[in-house]
N, C-alpha and C positions, 0 to 999 in steps of 0.2 A: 504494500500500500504506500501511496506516496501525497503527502499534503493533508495532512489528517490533523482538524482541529479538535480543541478539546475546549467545551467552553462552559462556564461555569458551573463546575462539577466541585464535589468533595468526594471522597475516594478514604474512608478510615478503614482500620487494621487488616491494613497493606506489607504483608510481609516482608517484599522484594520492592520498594521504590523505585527502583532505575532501570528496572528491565524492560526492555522495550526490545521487540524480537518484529522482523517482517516488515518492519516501519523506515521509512528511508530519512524520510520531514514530519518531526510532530511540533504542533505549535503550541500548546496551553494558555491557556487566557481566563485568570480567575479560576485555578485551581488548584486546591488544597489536598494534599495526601499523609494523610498521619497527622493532622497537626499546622503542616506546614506547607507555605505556596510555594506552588512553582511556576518561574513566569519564559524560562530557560527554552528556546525552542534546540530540540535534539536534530540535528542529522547525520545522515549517516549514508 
């Protein structure tokens, strides 16, 4: 998948926060996982 938004979501007890598998562009916008935002767009 490629350009995949995430938009305001919360996401709590999230074992794995950073894994992101299959995804090339993730952008988050006003999302919270465990606690904490991320605003960080991944690619890969």
């Amino acid at each position: 998948m490629r350009n995949v938004r995430v938009v305001d979501c919360t996401f709590d007890d999230v074992g794995k926060d950073d894994v992101v598998e299959g995804v090339t562009s993730l952008s988050p916008t006003n999302v919270t996982i465990n606690g904490r935002k991320r605003t960080e767009t991944i690619s890969r």
